[in-house]
N, C-alpha and C positions, 0 to 999 in steps of 0.2 A: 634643265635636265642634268641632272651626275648622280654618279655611283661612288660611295661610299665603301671603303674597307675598315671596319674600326676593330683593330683589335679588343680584345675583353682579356681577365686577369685570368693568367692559367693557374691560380691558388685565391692570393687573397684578395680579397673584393680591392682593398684600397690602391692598389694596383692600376686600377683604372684612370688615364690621363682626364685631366679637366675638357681638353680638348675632344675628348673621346666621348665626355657627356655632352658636353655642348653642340655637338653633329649629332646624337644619338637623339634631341633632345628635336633636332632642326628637323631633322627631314621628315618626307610624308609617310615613308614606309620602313621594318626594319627587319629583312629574311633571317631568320634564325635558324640554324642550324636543330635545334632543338627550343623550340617556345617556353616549355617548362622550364629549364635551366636559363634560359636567359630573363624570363619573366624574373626570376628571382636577384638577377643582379640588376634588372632595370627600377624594378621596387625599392631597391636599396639607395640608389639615385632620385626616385621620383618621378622618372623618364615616364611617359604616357602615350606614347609613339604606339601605332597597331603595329602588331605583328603578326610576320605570316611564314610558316614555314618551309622549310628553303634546304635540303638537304640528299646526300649523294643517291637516294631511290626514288626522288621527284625531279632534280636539278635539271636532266635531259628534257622532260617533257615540260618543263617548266621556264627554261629560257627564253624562247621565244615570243612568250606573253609578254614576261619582264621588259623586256627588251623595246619594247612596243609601248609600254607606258613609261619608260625611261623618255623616250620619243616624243611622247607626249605631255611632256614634260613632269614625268614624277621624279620626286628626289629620293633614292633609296640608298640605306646602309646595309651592309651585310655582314652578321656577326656571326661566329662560331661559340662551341661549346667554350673554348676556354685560347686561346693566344690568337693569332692571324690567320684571316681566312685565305682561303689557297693551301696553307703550309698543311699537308696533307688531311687539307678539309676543303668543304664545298668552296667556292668561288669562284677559279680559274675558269670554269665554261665564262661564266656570263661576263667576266672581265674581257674575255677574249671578244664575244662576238660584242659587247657595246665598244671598245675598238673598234672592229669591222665597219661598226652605222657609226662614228664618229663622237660618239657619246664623250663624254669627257667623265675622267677615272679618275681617282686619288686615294688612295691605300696611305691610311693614319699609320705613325710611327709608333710601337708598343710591345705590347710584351711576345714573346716568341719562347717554347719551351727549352730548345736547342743552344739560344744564346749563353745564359745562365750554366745551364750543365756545362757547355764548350768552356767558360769562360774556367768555372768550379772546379774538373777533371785536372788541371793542372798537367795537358797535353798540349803539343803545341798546337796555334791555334791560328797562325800565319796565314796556313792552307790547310781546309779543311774539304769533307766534300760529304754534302747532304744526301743519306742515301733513304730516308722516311720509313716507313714498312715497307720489309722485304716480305717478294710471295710467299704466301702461308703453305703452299702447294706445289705448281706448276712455275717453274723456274727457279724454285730457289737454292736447289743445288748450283744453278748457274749463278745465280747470287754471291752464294758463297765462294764459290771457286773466285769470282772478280776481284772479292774483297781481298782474299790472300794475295795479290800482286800491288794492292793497292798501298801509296806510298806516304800518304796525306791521312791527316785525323779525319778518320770515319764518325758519323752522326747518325745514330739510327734509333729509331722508335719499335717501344712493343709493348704489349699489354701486358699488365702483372700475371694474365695466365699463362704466357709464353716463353717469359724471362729466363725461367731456367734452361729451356729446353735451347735456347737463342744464344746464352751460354755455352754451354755444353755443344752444338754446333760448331760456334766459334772459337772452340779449345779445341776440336779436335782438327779445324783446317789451319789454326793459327799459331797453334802449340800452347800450352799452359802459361806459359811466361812473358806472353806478349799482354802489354797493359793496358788496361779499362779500366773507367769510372763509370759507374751507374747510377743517375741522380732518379727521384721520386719522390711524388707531394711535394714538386718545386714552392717555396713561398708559402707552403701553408705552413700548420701549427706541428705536424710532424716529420718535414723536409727531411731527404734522407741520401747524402752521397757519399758512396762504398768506393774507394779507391785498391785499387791492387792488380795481381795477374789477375789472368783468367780464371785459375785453379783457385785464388785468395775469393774473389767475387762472385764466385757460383759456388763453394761453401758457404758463402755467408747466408745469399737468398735460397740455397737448397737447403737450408735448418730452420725458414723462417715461413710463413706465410706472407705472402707479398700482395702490397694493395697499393695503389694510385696507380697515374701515368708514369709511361717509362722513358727515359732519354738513356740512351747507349752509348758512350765516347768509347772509340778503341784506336789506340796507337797505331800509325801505318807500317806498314815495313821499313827496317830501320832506325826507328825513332828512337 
């Protein structure tokens, strides 16, 4: 019995570790975050593994099965829409409690959206501090107030529909001049990171319409 973490290419398919197919290729089972999006990188590979859907509106009602056929000796991987699962995707339940029964884990080493942009932004990157999606709602005035004291390269994720607004946010608690890089379509065929202040990087995607995933790097205080 083990649990598998493989990450998948958060752009371009070839991205994919040989190591990555070869576990994908092994085990008996493979929870996808999304079966359709994964079906298509597994066809790309050959992979023939069943799949079964594994994602943050079943995950709770669904762990305790898992768990139980881990037990009995299934071997499953668990892949996301696109980088490593956990990193603000399903995972972490079921990692946690096959822990708890003694199951034996191993999270493959791969692609992550965050590393790339951190590396790219040309911020420093010594210490940095993962903050994923902030509340869309309820807390995120407290959010933001945090960020403002904070002294370390901030990492943050956001949809292309909320970019600007995330922005504009964060010019008005950080002041315009404090600097950010925004990377998007990491790896793929239109990869795209916008270096500057705040006031320089929220002109640019407030004159554009804005598509792919989003990674945020913002300068800490000081920097």
């Amino acid at each position: 019995m083990k649990l598998f973490l493989v990450p998948t290419p958060v752009g371009n398919l070839g991205d994919m570790t040989y190591r990555g197919v070869e576990v994908l290729r092994s085990v008996d089972l493979i929870l996808a975050e999304d079966t359709r999006t994964s079906r298509v990188l597994l066809q790309h590979y050959g992979i023939e593994t069943p799949l079964q859907s594994y994602h943050i509106f079943n995950e709770h009602q669904t762990v305790a099965g898992l768990v139980e056929r881990l037990k009995s000796g299934t071997t499953i991987a668990v892949v996301t829409d696109a980088g490593t699962p956990g990193i603000s995707d399903p995972g972490f339940l079921l990692v946690r409690e096959a822990v708890k029964e003694g199951i034996d884990v191993e999270c493959l080493p791969g692609a992550t959206a965050f590393v790339p942009a951190l590396i790219d932004s040309g911020l420093p990157c010594d210490r940095f501090v993962f903050l994923g999606f902030l509340p869309h709602k309820k807390g995120r005035q407290t959010a933001l107030r945090t960020i403002a004291d904070e002294q370390r390269t901030m990492v943050i994720y956001e949809s292309p529909y909320r970019l600007v607004k995330l922005l504009g946010e964060l010019k008005e608690v950080l002041g315009e001049e404090r600097r950010v890089s925004v990377s998007r379509e990491i790896s793929k065929l239109h990869a795209e990171t916008a270096r500057g202040t705040l006031a320089e990087v929220l002109a640019h995607f407030g004159a554009k319409e804005v598509k792919g995933e989003i990674v945020v790097i913002v300068a800490g205080l000081c920097q």
